[in-house]
C-alpha positions as CSV (number, residue, x, y, z in Angstrom):
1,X,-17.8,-15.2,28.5
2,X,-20.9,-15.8,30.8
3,X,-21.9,-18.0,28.6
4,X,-18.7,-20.4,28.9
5,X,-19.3,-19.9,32.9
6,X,-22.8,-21.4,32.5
7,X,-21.5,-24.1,30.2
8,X,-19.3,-24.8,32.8
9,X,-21.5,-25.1,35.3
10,X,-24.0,-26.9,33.8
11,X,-21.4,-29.4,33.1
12,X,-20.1,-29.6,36.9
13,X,-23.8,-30.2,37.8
14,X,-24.1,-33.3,36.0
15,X,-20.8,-34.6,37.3
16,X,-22.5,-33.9,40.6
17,X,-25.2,-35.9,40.2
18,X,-24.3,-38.4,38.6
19,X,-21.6,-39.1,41.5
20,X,-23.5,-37.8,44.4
21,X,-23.3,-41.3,45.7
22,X,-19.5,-41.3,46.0
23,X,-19.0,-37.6,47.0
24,X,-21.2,-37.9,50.1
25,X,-18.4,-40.2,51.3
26,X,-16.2,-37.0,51.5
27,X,-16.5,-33.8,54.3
28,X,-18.7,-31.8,54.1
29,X,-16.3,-29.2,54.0
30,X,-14.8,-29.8,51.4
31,X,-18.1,-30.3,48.9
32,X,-18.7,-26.6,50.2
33,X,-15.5,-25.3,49.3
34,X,-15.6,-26.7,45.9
35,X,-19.0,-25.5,45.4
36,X,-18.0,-22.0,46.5
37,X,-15.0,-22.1,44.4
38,X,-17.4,-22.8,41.1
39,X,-19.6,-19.7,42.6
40,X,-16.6,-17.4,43.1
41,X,-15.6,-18.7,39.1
42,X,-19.5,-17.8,38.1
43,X,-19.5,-14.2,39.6
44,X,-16.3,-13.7,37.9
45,X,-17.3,-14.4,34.6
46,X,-20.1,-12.1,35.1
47,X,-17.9,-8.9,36.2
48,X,-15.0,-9.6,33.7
49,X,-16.2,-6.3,31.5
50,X,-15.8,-4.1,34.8
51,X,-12.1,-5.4,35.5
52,X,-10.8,-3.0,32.9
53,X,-11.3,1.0,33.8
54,X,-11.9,2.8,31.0
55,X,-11.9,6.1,32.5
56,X,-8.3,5.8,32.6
57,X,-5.3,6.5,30.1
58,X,-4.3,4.0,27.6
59,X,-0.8,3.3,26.8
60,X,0.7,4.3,23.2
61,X,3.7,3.2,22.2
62,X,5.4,2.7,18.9
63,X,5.2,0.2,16.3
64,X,9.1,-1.1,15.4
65,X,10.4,-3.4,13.0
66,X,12.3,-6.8,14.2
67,X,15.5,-4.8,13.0
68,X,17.9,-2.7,15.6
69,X,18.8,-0.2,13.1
70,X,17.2,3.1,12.5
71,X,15.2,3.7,9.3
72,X,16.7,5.9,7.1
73,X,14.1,8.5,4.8
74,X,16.5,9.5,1.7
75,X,15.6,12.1,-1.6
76,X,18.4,10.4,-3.2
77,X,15.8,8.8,-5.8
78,X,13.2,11.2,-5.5
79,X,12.6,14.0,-8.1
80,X,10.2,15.5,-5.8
81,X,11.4,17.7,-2.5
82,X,8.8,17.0,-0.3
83,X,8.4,13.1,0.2
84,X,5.7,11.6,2.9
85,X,6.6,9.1,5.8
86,X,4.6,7.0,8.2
87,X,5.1,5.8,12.1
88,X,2.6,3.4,13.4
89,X,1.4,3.7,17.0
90,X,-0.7,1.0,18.7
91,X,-2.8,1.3,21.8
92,X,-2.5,-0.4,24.9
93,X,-6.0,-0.9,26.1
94,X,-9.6,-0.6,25.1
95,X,-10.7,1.4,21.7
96,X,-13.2,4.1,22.3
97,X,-16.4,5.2,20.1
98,X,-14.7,9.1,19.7
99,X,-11.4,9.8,18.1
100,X,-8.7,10.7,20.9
101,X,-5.3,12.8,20.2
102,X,-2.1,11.5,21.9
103,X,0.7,13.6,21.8
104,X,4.7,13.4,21.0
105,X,7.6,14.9,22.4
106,X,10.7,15.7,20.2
107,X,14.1,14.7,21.4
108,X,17.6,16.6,20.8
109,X,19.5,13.3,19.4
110,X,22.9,12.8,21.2
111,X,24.1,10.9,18.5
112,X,27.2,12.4,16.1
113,X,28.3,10.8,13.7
114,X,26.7,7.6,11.3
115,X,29.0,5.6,9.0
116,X,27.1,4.1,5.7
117,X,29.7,3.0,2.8
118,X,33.0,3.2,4.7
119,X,32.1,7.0,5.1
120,X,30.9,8.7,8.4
121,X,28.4,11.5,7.9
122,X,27.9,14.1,11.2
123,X,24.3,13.6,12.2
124,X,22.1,17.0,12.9
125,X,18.8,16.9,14.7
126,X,15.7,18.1,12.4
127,X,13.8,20.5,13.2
128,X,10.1,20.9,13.1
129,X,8.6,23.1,10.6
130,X,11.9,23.2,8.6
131,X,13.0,19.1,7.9
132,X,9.5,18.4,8.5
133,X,5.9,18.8,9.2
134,X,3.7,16.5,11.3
135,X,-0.2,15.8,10.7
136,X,-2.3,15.2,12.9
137,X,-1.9,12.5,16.3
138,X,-5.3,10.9,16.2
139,X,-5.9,7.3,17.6
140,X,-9.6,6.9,15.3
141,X,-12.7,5.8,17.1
142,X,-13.1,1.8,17.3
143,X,-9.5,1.2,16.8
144,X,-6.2,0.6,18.9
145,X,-4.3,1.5,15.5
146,X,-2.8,5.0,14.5
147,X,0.2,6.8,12.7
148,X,2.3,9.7,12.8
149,X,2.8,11.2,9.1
150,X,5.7,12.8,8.6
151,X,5.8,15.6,5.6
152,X,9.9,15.5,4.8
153,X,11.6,18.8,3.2
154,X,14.1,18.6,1.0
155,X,17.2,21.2,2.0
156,X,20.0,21.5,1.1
157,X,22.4,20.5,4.7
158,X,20.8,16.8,4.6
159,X,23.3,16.5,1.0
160,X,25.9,16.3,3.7
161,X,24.1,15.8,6.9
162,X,21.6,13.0,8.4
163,X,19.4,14.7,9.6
164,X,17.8,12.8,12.8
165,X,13.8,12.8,14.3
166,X,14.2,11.4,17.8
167,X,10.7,11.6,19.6
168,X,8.8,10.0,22.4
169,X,4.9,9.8,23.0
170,X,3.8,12.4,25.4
171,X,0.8,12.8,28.6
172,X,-2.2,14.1,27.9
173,X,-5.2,13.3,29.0
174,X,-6.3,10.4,27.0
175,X,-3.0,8.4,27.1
176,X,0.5,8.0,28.6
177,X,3.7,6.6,26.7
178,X,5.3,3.4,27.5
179,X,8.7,3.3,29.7
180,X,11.8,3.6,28.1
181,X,10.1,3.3,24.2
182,X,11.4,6.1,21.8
183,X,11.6,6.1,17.6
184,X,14.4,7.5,15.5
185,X,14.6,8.0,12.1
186,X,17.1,9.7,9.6
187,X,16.7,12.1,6.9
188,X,19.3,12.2,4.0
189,X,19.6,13.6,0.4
190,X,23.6,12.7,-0.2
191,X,24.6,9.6,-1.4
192,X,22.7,5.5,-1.1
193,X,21.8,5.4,2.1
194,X,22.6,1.8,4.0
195,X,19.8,-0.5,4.3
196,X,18.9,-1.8,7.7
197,X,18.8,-5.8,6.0
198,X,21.8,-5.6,4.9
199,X,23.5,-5.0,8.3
200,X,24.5,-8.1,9.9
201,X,23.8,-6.9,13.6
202,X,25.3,-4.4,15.5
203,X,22.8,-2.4,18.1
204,X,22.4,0.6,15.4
205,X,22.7,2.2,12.2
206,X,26.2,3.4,11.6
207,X,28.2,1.2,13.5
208,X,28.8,-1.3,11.0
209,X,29.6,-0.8,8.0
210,X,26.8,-3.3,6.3
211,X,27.7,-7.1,5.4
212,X,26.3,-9.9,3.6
213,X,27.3,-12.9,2.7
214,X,26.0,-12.9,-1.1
215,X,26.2,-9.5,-1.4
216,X,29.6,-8.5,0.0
217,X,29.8,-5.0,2.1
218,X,27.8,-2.1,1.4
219,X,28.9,0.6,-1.1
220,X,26.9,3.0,-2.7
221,X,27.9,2.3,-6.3
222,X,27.2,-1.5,-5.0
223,X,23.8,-0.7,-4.1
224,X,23.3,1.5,-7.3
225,X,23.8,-1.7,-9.7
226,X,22.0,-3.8,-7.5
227,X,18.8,-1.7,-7.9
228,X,19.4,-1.5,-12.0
229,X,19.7,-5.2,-12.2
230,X,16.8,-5.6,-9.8
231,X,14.4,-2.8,-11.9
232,X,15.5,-4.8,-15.4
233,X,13.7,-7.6,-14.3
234,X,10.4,-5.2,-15.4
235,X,11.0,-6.7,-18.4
236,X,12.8,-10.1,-17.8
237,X,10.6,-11.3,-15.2
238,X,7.3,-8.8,-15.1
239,X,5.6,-11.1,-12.6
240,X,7.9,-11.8,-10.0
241,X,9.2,-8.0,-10.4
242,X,5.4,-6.6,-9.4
243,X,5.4,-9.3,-6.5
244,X,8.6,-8.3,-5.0
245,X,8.0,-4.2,-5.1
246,X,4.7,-5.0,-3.6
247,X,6.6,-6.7,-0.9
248,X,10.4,-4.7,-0.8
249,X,9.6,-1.5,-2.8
250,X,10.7,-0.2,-5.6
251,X,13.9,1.2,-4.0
252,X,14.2,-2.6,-1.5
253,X,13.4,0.3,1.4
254,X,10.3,-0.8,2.5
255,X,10.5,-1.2,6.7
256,X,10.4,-4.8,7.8
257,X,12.2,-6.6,5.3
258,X,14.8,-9.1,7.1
259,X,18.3,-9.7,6.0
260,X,18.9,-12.2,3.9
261,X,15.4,-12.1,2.3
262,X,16.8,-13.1,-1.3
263,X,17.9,-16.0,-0.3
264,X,14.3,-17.3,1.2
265,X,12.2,-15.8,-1.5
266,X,12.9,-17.2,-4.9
267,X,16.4,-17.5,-4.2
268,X,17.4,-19.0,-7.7
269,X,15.3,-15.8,-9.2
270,X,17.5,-13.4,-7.3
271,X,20.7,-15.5,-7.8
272,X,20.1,-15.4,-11.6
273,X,18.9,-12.1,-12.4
274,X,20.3,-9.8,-9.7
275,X,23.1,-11.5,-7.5
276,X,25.4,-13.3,-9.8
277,X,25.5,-10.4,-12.2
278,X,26.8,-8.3,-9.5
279,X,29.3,-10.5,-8.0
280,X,30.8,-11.1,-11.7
281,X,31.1,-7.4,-11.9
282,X,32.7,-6.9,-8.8
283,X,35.0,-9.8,-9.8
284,X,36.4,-8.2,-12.4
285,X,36.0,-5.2,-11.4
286,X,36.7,-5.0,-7.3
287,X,36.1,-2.4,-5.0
288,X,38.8,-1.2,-2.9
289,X,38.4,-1.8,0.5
290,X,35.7,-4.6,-0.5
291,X,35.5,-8.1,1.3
292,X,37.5,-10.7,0.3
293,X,35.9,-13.1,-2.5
294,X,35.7,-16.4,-0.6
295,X,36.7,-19.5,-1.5
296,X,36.9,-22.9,-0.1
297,X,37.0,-23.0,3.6
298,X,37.0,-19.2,4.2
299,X,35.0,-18.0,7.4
300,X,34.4,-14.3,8.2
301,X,33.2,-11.5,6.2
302,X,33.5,-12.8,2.8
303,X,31.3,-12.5,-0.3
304,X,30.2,-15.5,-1.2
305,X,29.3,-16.8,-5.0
306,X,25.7,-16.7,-5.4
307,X,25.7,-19.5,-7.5
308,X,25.4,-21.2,-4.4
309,X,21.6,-20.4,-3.8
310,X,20.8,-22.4,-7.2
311,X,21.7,-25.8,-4.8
């Protein structure tokens, strides 16, 4: 930075002198004040590292997805009963040399009910030490970059139950949270849980039911076949089928994915291999309380023939 500044000045200087000539036919006054202004410009390059007071608390605040909806953790695919899940935090401020702890305050959730399928499931707070362990709240040395991990438990009221963590980052000493920014996330072992991308708004999870237009509305059983066609493609399409778990996950549950992402990635590969399949099943075999199958001129919640997405 006090480099630039000398640049700067440097550069000034010659303009200076090379048109002393026709500023001597201005004020003095006014030469001054433009020459203290470049001084004042100077100095402050020189003192930008003190502006920032490191002796005082950084902000932490949580890293969220573009999506409104809360992230739901389920067992339903794991064999395992203990499954591992990550929050980002970021820091607002400067990194130090040392590791620093931050802390986080756990919320009683006010929320009751969430509706995934057409079904509403009662929603329980988890508790610590039961639903869930929590490592250690470290921001590392020389980074603004840290995570909350999350051991999950496996019991047996989240078959029935989603179970919700609802936290805020605490004061301590090193940092303070930011105003009004919280993180929820569910924990479930019953049935498919409902994606966040394939809710078509709303302001959270449960109250929609789940729409898209390719895809139709969200039902388990729906989201059951959609995964078997997807993993088949192991063998029908081995590259693109590494590329997209690297990017969706195995399970499509990987945070961040948008709606609609099948028909900006490849869209004739999912069409072909995943989408048309299970809209011709569906056709022939609907589900009650399904969408409508559109045709010509419909608007609304329809599902759509995939086909489409080969044009």
């Amino acid at each position: 930075m006090m480099r630039i500044c000398v640049i700067i000045m440097s550069k000034f200087i010659i303009i200076l002198s090379k048109d002393m000539d026709r500023l001597k036919k201005y004020e003095t006054g006014i030469v001054g004040s433009f020459l203290l202004s470049l001084l004042l410009l100077f100095s402050s390059c020189q003192n930008t590292g003190l502006m920032y007071d490191v002796s005082q608390p950084g902000t932490v605040y949580f890293v969220k997805t573009a999506s409104a909806d809360a992230p739901v953790c389920s067992f339903v695919f794991e064999a395992e009963d203990e499954i591992t899940y990550e929050v980002p935090v970021k820091l607002m401020g400067m990194p130090c040399n040392y590791d620093r702890e931050f802390v986080v305050t756990l919320k009683q959730d006010t929320m009751t009910t969430i509706k995934a399928g057409g079904v509403s499931y009662p929603v329980e707070t988890a508790e610590l030490g039961k639903d869930f362990d929590m490592g250690n709240l470290i921001i590392p040395a020389d980074s603004i970059m840290g995570k909350i991990v999350f051991t999950l438990h496996r019991i047996p009221e989240m078959q029935n139950t989603y179970r919700s963590v609802l936290m805020e980052i605490g004061t301590n000493e090193n940092f303070i949270p930011l105003y009004g920014d919280y993180y929820r996330f569910f924990i479930s072992d019953g049935d498919v849980p409902l994606p966040t991308w394939w809710n078509n708004g709303g302001t959270g999870t449960g109250l929609i039911e789940g729409w898209q237009m390719y895809i139709g509305k969200f039902f388990p059983e729906k989201f059951r076949l959609m995964l078997e066609y997807y993993w088949d493609m192991e063998e029908t399409q081995p590259e693109f089928y590494e590329e997209a778990v690297s990017k969706y996950g195995k399970y499509l549950d990987k945070e961040g994915i948008t709606a609609g992402f099948y028909q900006k990635d490849n869209p004739a590969v999912w069409a072909k291999y995943v989408l048309i399949p299970l809209y011709e099943h569906y056709k022939a075999n609907p589900i009650p309380n399904d969408c409508p199958f559109a045709e010509s001129g419909n608007q609304g919640e329809f599902w759509r023939d995939p086909v489409a997405l080969y044009r």
